[in-house]
N, C-alpha and C positions, 0 to 999 in steps of 0.2 A: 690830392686826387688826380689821377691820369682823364686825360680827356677824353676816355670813353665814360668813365665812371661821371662826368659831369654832364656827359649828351644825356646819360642816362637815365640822370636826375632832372634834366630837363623833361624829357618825355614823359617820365611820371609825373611830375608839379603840373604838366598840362595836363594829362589825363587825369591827376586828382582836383585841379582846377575846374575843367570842365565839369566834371564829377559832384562837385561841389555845388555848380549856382544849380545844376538840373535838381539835385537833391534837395536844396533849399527851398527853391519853387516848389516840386512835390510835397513837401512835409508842409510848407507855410497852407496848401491845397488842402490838404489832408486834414490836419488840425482842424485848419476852420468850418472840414466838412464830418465830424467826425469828433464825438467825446472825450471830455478828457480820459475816463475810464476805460476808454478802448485801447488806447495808447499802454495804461498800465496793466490789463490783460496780455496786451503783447509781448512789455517789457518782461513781464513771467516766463513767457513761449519763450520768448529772446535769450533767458538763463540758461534755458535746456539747451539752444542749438548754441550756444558759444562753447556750454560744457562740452556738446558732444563732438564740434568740432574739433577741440581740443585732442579727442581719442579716435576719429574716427579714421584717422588714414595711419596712425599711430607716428608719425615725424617724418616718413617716408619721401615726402615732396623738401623740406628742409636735409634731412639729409644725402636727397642726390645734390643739392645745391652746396652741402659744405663741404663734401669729398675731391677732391685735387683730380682723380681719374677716375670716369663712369665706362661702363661697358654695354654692351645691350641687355647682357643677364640685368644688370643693379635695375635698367628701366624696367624690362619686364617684372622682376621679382617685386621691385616699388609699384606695378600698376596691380596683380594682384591682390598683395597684403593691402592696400590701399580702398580697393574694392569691396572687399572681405569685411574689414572692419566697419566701412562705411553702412552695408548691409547688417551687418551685427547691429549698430548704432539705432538703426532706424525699427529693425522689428525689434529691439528692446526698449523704445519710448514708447509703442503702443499699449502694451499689460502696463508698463511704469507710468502712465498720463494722468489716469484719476490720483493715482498715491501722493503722482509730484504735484499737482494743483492743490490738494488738499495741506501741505506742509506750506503751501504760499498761502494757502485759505482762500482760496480763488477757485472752487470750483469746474466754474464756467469756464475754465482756459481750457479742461481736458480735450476737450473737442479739437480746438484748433491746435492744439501740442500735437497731434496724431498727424494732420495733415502736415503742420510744420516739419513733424519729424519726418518726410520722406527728402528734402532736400540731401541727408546723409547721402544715402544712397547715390540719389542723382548726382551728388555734388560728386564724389567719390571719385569719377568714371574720367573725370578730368583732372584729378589731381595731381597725376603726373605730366600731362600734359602743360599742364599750368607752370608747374615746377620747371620745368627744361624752359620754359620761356623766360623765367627768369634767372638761370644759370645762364642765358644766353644774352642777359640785359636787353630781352627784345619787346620794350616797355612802348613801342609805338602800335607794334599789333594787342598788347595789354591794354593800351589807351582807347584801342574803337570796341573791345570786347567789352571791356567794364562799363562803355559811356549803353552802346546799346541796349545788353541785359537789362542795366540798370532802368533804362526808357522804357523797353517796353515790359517790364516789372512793376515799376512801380508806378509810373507816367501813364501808362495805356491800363493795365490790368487793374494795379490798386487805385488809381482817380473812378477809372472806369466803374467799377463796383462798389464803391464809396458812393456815386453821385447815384447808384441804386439800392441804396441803402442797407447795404451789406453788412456795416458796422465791424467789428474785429475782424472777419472774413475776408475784409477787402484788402488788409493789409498781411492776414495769413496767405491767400491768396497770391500777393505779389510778390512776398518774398520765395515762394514754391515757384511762381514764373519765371523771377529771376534768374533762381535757380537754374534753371529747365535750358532758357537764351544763352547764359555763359557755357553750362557744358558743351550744347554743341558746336557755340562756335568756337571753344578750343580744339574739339577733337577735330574740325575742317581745319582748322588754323597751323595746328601744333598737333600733325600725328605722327605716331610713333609707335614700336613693338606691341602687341597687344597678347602676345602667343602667352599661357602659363608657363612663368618657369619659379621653382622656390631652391634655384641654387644654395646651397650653404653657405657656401663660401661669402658671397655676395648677399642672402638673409642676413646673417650675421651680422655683418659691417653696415648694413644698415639700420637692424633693430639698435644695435648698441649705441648709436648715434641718436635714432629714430625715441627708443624708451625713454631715456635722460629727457630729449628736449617733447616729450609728453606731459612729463612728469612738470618740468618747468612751466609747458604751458597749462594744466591743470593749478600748479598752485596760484598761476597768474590770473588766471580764468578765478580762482577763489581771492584774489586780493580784489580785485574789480567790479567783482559782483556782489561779493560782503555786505557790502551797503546794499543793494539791492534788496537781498534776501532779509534785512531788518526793516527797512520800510514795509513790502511789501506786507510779511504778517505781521508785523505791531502797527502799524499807521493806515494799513489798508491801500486801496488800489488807483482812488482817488491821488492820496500824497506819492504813491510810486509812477504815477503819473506826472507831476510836475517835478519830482524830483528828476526823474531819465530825460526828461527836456531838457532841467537845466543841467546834467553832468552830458549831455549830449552836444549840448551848446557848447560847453567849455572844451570839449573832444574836438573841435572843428578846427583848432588851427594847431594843436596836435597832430592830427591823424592827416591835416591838409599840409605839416613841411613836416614837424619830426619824425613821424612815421613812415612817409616819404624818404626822407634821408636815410631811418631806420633798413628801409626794406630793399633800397638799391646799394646800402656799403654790405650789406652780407653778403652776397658774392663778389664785392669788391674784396673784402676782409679775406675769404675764401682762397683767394689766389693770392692772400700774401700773408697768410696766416703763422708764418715763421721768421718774419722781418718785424720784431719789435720799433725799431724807426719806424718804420712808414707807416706800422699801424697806431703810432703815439703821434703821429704827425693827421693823422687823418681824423683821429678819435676827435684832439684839442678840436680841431678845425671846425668838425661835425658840431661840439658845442656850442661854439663863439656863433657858428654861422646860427644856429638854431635861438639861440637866446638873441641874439639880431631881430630876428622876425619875431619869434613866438611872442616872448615875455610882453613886449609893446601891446601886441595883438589883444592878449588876453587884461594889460592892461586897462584897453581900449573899452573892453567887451564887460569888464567890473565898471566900470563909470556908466556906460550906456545902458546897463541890465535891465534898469525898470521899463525907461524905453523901452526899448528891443521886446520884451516880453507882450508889453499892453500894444506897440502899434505893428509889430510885426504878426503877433500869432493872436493876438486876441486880447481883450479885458480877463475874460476868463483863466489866462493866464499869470496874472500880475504873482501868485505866489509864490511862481519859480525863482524871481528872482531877486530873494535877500541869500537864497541857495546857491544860486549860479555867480555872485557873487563872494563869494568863500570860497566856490570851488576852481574860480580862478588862480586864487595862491595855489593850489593844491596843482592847477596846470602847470607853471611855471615848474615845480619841480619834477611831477612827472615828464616833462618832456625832454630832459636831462634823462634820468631816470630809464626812459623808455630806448635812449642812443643808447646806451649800455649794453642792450639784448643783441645784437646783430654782432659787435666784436666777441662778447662771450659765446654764442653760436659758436660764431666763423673760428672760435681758438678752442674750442670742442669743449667748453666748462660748462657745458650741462648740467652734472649734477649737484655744482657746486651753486648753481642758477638758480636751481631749484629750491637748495637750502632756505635762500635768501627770501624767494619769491613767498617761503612757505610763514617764514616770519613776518613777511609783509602783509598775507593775509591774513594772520591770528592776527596783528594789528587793526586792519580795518575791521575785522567782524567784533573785535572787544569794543574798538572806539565806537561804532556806530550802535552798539548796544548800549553802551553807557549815555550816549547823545541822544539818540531816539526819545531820551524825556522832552526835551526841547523841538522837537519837529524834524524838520527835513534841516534846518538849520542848523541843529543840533550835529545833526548825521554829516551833514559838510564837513563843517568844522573839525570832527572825530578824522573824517577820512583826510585832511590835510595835513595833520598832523600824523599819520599812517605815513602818508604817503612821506615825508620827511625821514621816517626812518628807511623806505625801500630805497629812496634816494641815496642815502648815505652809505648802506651796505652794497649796490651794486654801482657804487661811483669809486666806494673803496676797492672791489676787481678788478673794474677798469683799467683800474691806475695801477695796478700791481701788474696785469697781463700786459701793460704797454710802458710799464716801467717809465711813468711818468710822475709829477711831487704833486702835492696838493696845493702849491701856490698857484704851479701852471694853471691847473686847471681852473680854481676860481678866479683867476687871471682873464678866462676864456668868456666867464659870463661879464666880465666888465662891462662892454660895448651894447649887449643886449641891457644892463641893468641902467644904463643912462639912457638909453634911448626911451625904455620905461616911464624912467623919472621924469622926461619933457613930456611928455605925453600925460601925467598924470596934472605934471605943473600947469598947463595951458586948459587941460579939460575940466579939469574939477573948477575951474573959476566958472569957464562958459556954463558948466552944468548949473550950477549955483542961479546965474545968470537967467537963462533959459528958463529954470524950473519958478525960480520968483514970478516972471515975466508971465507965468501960465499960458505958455505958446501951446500948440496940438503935441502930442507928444511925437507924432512920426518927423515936424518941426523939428522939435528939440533932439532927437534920433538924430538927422541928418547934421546938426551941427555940431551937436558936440563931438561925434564922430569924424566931420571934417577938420573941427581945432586939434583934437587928438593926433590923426594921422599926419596934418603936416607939422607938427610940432616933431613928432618921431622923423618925419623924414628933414626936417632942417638937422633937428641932433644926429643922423647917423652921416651925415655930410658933413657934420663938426669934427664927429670919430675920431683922432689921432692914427696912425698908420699903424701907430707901436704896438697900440692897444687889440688891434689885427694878429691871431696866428698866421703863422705864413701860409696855409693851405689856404686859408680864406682871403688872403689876399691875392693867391693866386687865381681864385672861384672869381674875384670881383674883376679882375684884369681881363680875363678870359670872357666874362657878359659883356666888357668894356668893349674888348674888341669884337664880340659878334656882334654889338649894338650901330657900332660903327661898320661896317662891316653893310649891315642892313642899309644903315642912313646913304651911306655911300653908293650903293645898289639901286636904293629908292628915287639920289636924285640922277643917275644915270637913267634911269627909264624915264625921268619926268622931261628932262635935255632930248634925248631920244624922242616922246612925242611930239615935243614942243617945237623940234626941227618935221 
């Protein structure tokens, strides 16, 4: 990784950090103010806007990010088409809202799908703006947009109408505000060409990029939602409620380092999308470093589930999690899994992406139809086993476009996979412990989660060096020396007052 591409990652892991406790607060807010069957109303509403995100700018913001050279035509012809479909998007949920709540058997969503559905539109108007920000890695002005929107979204708008008894509203509601905050302050933040142009030359080159990686994110959008959509009409609205908590829950240290790491190597990838080294040297790296944190994490998060369920969100919630427990194995590979999409992006395998993505979803929708006998527990389990095979198909690309063996690579989860292991060896006794003991559970929360974490942090300080890709060795040198760097800083200002 060059040291822009690390500052990079820096400013995103804050801004998704931040991002994180504000969101946890709100939803922990939310829950406790607010049914569990609102939440699975929502998660309905939720299917339609990831689908239609999926189509509505049609790839346009990814592909000004993976072309080598943009001009002002490529921005304007991306703000456009980008526009366009986002509009298309949004007046065709309105006649579609009764049809699509009735296939979920959820009537009552049609309402708030309508209002949901105008974010397309809105969202639309910034999508290229958004885009240059991140072909430009300018992840610090991305960090105060997303932490805001996000606040006064869901923080101010959805607490706010929640605590007057809005019920599903509150939460349709805050994500349409959200909405609304982020675009404009992209367009003040990150403006640029607005004039119509639908150059050929430049249409062209970016549908062809643009359609593929739709196509990809449509089969994706169908691998992830799968389960969803069997819950929802076999089990009703109740179990697709505690089921979206707990595969949300298990989303959290996914979407808080892999996806992170995901979304700042794609224009890293981008400028070196023709140097099989570096990008075989970055991929390893990207994994070793991810299965480091994640694997432990979600470790951590399978041990403490019942916990976490009953003293964080509620009693009400205790059934999420023999779910959210399943769907941790199921994290571990997806988060591998998920590094894969930014290199095949960034080496233009679109439609090869796609293929994979589309076998991944006939996957989850057969398993979680076959599981659906057994509960939400049933439907876990199916989609772990799903998710095992998208694993293996886009880990096999990887390694083909980076001309890399499959030693290296399971080589790469080694470090992540011990760390794990201590973490699992130190908690599950205290748990054991704890749980006999009949302490409070937010009690037993806090400890077993404390013997977890330092057990992982004694073992990744045990690490071997060897067992380090060298990129990631060079990630950890590089904290070493900004950490020092600080410490050294800190006690020169303290010498400085103290004189």
């Amino acid at each position: 990784m060059s040291k822009r591409t690390v500052d990079a990652f820096a400013w995103r892991l804050l801004s998704e950090s931040s991002k994180l406790v504000l969101q946890v607060g709100v939803q922990i807010t939310l829950a406790r103010l607010l049914p569990v069957d609102a939440f699975g109303v929502l998660a309905v509403a939720s299917l339609v806007v990831n689908f239609g995100s999926r189509v509505s700018a049609i790839g346009t913001g990814p592909a000004l990010i993976q072309r080598a050279e943009i001009t002002g035509r490529h921005i304007r012809a991306a703000f456009v088409l980008s526009v366009a479909c986002g509009a298309a998007v949004s007046v065709g949920i309105w006649p579609a809202a009764p049809r699509t709540a009735a296939l979920f058997r959820v009537d009552r969503a049609a309402p708030s799908l309508r209002l949901i559905g105008m974010v397309f539109v809105i969202g639309s108007i910034a999508t290229t703006a958004e885009s240059l920000l991140f072909r430009r890695m300018d992840y610090r002005r991305l960090l105060w947009i997303d932490l805001l929107s996000y606040g006064c979204g869901y923080a101010i708008v959805g607490i706010g109408l929640a605590l007057l008894h809005y019920g599903v509203w509150a939460l349709a509601w805050a994500t349409v505000a959200q909405t609304i905050f982020k675009t404009t302050m992209l367009l003040v933040l990150s403006p640029h060409p607005m004039r119509p142009c639908l150059g050929g030359a430049e249409t062209r080159q970016l549908l062809n990029f643009g359609i593929g990686m739709t196509l990809g994110r449509l089969a994706s959008f169908a691998a992830q939602n799968a389960d969803y959509f069997v819950v929802a009409r076999w089990l009703g609205t109740t179990a697709l409620g505690f089921y979206s908590r707990a595969y949300q829950l298990m989303c959290l240290p996914i979407y808080q380092f892999s996806s992170i790491l995901n979304t700042v190597l794609f224009p890293a990838y981008s400028s070196i999308q023709t140097d099989a080294e570096r990008l075989r040297r970055g991929y390893l790296g990207s994994v070793c470093l991810s299965a480091i944190v994640v694997f432990p994490a979600l470790t951590t998060m399978a041990i403490v589930a019942p916990e976490l369920m009953t003293a964080v969100f509620g009693p009400q919630w205790a059934p999420s999690a023999p779910a959210l427990q399943i769907l941790c194995m199921a994290g571990m590979l997806y988060s591998i899994y998920n590094l894969a999409d930014s290199l095949v992006r960034a080496a233009g395998a679109v439609y090869r992406k796609f293929l994979y993505h589309t076998i991944y979803a006939l996957s989850v929708l057969a398993g979680a139809f076959v599981g659906r006998h057994w509960g939400i527990g049933g439907v876990a389990a199916a989609v772990t086993v799903a998710t095992a095979v998208g694993y293996v198909l886009m880990s096999q690309l990887s390694l083909r476009l980076t001309r890399a063996s499959w030693p290296a690579f399971f080589a790469a989860h080694l470090p992540g996979i011990a760390v794990s292991a201590a973490a699992a060896a130190i908690g599950l006794p205290v748990g054991a412990v704890v749980r006999s003991a009949g302490v409070a559970p937010l009690v037993a929360l806090a400890a077993m989660t404390s013997a977890c974490t330092l057990a992982a942090l004694a073992a990744l300080l045990a690490v071997p060096d060897a067992w380090l890709t060298p990129t990631v060795r060079e990630v950890i040198g590089q904290v070493r020396k900004a950490a020092s760097g600080m410490a050294a800083a800190a006690r020169r200002r303290y010498r400085f007052g103290t004189v």
